[in-house]
C-alpha positions in Angstrom: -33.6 43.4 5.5 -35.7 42.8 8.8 -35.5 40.2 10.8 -33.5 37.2 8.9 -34.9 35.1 11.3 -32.9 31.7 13.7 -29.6 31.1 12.7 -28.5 27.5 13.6 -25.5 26.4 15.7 -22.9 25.6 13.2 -22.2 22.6 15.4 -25.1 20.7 14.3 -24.6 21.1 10.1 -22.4 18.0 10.8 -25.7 16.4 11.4 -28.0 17.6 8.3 -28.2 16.5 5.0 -25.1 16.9 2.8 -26.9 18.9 -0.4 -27.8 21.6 2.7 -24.8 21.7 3.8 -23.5 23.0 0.1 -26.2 25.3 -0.8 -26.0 27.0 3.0 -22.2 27.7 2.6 -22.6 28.8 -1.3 -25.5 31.2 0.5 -23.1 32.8 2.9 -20.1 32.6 0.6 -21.3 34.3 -1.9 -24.2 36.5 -0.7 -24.8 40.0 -2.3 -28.1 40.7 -0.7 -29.2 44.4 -1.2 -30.3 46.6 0.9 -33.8 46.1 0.1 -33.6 42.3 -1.0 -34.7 39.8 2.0 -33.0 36.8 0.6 -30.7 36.5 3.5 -33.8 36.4 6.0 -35.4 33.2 4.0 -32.0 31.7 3.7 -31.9 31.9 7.6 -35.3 30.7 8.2 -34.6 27.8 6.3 -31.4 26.5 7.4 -32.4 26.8 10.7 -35.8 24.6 10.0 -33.8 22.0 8.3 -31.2 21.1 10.6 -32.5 17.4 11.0 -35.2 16.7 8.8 -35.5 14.5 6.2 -38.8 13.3 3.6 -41.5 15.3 3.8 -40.4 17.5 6.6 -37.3 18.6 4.6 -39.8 19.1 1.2 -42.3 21.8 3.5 -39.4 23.9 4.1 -38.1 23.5 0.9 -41.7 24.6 -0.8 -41.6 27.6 2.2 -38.0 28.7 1.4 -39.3 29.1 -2.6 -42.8 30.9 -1.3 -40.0 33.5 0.8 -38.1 33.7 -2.5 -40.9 34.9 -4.3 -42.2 37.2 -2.2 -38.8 38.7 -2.7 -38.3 38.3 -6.1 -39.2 42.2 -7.2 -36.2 43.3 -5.0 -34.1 41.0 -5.6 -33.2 41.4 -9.1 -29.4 40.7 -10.1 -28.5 39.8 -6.8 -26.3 37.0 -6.4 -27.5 34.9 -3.5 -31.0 35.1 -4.6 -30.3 33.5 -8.1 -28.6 30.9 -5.9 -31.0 30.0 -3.9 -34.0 30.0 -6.5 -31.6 27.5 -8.6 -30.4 25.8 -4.9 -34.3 25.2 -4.2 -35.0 23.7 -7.6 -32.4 20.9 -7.8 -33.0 20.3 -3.9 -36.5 19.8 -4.6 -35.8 17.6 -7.9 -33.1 15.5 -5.8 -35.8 14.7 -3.0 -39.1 14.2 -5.5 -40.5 17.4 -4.2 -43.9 18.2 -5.1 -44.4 22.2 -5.7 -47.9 22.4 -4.1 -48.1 21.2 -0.5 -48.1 22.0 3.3 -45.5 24.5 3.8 -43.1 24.2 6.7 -44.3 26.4 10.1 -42.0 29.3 11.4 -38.8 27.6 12.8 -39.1 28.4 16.8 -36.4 30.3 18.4 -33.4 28.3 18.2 -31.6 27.7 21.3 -28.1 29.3 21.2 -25.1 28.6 23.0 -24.5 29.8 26.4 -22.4 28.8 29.5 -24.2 27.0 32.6 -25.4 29.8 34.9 -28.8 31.1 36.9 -30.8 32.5 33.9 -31.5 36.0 33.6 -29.1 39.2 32.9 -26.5 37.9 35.4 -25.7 34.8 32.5 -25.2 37.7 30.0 -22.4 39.3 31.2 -19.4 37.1 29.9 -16.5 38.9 31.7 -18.1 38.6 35.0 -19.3 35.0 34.1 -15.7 34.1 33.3 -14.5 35.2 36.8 -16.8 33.4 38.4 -16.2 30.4 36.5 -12.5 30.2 36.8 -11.2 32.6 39.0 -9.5 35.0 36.5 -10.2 37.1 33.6 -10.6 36.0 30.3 -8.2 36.5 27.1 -9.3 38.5 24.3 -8.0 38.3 20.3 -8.4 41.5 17.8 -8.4 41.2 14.6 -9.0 44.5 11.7 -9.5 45.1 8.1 -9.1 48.1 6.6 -7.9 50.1 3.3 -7.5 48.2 0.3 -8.3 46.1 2.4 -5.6 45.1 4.7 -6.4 42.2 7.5 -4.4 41.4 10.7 -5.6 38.6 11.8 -6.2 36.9 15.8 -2.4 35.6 15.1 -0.9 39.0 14.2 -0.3 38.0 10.6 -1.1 41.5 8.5 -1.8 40.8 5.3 -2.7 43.4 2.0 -5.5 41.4 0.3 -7.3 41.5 -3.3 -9.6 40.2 -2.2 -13.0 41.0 -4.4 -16.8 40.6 -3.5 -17.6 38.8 -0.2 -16.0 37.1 2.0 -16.2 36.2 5.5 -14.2 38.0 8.5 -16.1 35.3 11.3 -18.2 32.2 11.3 -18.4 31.4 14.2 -21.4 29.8 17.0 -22.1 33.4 17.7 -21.0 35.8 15.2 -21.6 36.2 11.6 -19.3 39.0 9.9 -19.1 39.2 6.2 -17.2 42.1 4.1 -17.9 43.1 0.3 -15.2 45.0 -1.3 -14.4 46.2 -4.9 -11.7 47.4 -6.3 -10.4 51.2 -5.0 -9.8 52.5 -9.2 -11.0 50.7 -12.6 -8.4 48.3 -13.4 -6.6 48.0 -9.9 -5.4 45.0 -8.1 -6.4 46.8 -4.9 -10.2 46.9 -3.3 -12.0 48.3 -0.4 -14.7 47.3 1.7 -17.8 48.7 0.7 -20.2 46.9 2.9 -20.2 45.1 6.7 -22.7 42.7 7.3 -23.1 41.2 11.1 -25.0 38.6 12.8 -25.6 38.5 16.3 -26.7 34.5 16.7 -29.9 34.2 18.7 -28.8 33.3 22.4 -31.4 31.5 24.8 -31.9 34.6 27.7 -29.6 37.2 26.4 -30.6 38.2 22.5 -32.9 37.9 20.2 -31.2 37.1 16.6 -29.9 40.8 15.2 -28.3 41.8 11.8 -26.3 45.1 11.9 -25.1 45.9 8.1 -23.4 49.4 7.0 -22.4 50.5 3.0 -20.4 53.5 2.4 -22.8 56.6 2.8 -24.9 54.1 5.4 -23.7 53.6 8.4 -26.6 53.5 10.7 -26.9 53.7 14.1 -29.4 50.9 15.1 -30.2 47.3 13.8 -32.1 46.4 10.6 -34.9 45.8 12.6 -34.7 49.5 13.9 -33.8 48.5 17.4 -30.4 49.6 19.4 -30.2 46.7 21.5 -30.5 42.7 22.2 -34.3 42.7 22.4 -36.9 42.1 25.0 -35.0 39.0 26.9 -33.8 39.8 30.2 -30.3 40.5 28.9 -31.3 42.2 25.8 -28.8 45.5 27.0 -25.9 43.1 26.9 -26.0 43.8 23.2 -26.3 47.5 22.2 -24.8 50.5 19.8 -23.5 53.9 20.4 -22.5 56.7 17.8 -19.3 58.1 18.5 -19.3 59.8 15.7 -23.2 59.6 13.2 -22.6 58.5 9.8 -18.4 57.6 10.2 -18.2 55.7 13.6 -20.6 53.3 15.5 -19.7 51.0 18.1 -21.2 47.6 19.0 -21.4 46.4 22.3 -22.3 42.3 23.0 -21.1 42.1 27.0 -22.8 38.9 26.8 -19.9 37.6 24.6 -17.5 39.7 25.5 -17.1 41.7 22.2 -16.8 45.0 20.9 -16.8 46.1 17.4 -16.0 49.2 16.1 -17.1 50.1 12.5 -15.8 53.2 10.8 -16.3 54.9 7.1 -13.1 57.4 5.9 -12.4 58.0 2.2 -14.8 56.0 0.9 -14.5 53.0 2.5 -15.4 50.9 5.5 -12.8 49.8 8.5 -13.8 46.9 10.8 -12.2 46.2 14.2 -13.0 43.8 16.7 -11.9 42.9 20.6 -13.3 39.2 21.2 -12.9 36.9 24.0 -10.6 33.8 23.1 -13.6 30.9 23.7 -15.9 33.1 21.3 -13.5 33.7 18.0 -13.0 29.9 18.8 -16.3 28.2 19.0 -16.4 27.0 15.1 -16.6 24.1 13.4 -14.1 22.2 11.0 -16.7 24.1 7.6 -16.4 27.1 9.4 -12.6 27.3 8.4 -13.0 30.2 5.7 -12.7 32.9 8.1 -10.4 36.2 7.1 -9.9 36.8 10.7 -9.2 33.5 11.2 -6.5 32.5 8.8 -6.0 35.7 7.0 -6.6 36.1 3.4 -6.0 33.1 1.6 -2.6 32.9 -0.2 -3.9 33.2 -3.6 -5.3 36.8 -2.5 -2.8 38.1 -1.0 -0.9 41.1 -3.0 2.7 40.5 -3.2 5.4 43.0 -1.9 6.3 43.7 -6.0 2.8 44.5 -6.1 2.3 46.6 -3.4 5.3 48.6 -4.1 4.0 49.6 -8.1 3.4 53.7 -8.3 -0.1 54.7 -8.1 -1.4 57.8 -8.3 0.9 59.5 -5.5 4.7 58.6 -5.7 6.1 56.7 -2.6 7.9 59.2 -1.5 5.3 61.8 -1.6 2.8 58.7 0.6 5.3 58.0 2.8 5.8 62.0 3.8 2.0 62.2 4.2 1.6 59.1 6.1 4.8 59.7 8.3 3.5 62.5 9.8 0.9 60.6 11.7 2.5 57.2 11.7 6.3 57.5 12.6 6.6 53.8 13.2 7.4 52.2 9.9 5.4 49.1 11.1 3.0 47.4 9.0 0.4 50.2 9.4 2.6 52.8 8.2 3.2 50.3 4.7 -0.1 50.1 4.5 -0.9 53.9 4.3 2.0 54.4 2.0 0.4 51.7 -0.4 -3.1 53.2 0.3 -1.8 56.7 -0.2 -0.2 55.8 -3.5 -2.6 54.0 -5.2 -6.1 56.3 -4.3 -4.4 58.8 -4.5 -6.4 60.1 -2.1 -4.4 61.8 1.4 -7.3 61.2 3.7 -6.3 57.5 3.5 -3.6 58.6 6.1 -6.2 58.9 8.7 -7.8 55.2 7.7 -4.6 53.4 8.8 -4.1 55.9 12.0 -7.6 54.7 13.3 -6.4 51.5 12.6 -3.3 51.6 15.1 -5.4 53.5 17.7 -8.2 50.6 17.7 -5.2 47.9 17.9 -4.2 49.9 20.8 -6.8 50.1 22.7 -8.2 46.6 22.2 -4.9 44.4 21.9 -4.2 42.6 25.2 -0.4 42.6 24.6 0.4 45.9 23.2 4.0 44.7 22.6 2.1 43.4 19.6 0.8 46.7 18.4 3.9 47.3 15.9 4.2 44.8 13.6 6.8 44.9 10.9 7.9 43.3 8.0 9.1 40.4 8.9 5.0 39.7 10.5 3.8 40.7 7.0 4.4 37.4 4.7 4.0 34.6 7.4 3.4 31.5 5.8 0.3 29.6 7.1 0.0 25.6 7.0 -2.6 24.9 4.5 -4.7 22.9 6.8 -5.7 26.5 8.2 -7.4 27.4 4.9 -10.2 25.6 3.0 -11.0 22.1 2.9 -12.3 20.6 -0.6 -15.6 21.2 -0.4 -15.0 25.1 0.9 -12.3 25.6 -1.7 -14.4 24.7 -4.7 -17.4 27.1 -3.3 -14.4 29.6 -3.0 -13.1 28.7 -6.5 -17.4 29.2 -8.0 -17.7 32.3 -5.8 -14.3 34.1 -7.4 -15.0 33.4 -10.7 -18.6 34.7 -11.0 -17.9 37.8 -9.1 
């Protein structure tokens, strides 16, 4: 994909032009970019050159983002949030009497992202230590999964067992960017998986450059799109950096700077994402960054109910709940999850997906008298001013229907 260039600080779409606004959040919402389609790199570029312009400013970037397009337009056949953006650019330009020859906008400079007061240099990137200083303790720290078919426990210890199809958003936050894409496990079933991982690292002032990390099943590589294995050339470019536990099924991501570690695995065919954040990081959104799977966990509509998840798939229940009591002997919600996963595939090596699962919820949960949760933890009800607001929930209901 190579360098998708600035993201913005979500705090400032408040500020831009409404018709941005829409188009950006269709963008993430609904981005399929392939591997070799750079669609997401000239959607960056341009949201982060249009944060507050208007007239002719705003119809530069607008005649840049379409020259980006094109360039890409041989790769990025069928995909999604290309055919987006190429329609996005046209009425945008319509809307503002946009000529289609014209000065094109410069490359946006680096954007300035957020970071706590502090001496600059690599001291600044190390958030634990910066924390301490700051308030004479240590800080607190969420985790939050997916994984299987795909099942999300959220920053709030709700564990849901979602439908969820195509791609949806795990983060948005002012540092942080994870979206997963999932289809379903067999022809016909209710069920998916995640099949591919994309993550932004937001550009921040002394620490990072901007980097995109993105696996798919049968790809999960051990360095950046950009080819590199850390933050860049800044002075606290090895506050961000990835390790191969295991090449091709299990890469960790380090960001010290935000006090974050992700751990990305692949097992029967699917993907698994798990993440230990600091509190002030998973929180630093904005009021249309509320679509977040991590956040709220997956939206009622989504969620698979218990009538569903008990239907006989391809193993019986008894015969899942054999295999997956072998390694889980806790029947908590990651031992209903295997048996579900187990059933359905068909496919025993699912038993190992939700044991990874536990272990990573065990060695980055805070309070491990939250590791087990049980049924009772499974179905909470969330208020509905967690989930989308009107203008999210009709991007949601657009993105759905033309999966």
């Amino acid at each position: 994909m190579g360098d998708p260039g600035q993201c913005p600080s979500p705090r400032a779409l408040p500020g831009s032009p409404p018709p941005l606004s829409t188009l950006t959040l269709l963008l993430l919402l609904c981005g399929h970019a392939h591997s070799q389609c750079r669609i997401l790199r000239c959607n960056a570029e341009y949201v982060s050159s249009t944060l507050s312009l208007r007239g002719a400013g705003l119809c530069r970037a607008l005649r840049s983002y379409a020259l980006c397009t094109r360039r890409t337009a041989r790769t990025c056949r069928g995909d999604l949030a290309f055919h987006s953006a190429v329609h996005g650019i046209e009425d945008l330009m319509i809307q503002h009497n946009c000529s289609r020859q014209g000065p094109t906008a410069p490359p946006p400079p680096p954007a300035r992202g957020p970071a706590a007061p502090g001496p600059a240099g690599p001291g600044r990137c190390d958030y634990a230590a910066r924390f301490w200083r700051l308030h004479g303790r240590a800080p607190g720290f969420l985790h939050c999964a997916a994984f299987g078919d795909p099942h999300v426990r959220s920053f709030h210890h709700h564990f849901h067992t979602c439908r969820v199809q195509g791609a949806w958003p795990l983060l948005d936050n002012d540092f942080l960017f994870v979206q997963a894409t999932s289809s379903p496990v067999t022809s016909g079933a209710n069920a998916t998986s995640t099949r591919k991982l994309t993550i932004i690292f937001k550009n921040m002032q002394e620490c990072i450059d901007q980097k995109v990390y993105q696996a798919e099943v049968d790809n999960l590589p051990a360095a950046f799109e950009d080819g590199s294995i850390n933050g860049g050339d800044r002075p606290g470019g090895s506050s961000l950096s990835i390790q191969t536990a295991n090449p091709g099924s299990h890469v960790e991501i380090r960001a010290a700077y935000i006090g974050t570690t992700i751990i990305i695995r692949q097992t029967a065919g699917q993907l698994s994402f798990a993440i230990k954040v600091a509190e002030d990081v998973a929180r630093a959104f904005s009021a249309e960054q509320d679509l977040q799977l991590c956040v709220g966990g997956c939206p009622p509509s989504q969620r698979l109910s218990r009538s569903e998840r008990s239907r006989r798939g391809a193993i019986t229940l008894d015969a899942a709940r054999q295999l997956c009591k072998e390694g889980l002997p806790v029947e908590d919600a990651y031992f209903q999850s295997c048996v579900f996963d187990v059933s359905v595939s068909g496919d025993p090596n699912f038993t190992v997906v939700s044991q990874a699962a536990l272990e990573d919820a065990r060695a980055f949960l805070p309070d491990l008298e939250k590791l087990h949760l049980f049924p009772t933890d499974v179905g909470v009800t969330l208020s509905p001013a967690t989930f989308l607001r009107p203008l999210i929930s009709g991007l949601f209901v657009l993105c759905f229907c033309i999966q």
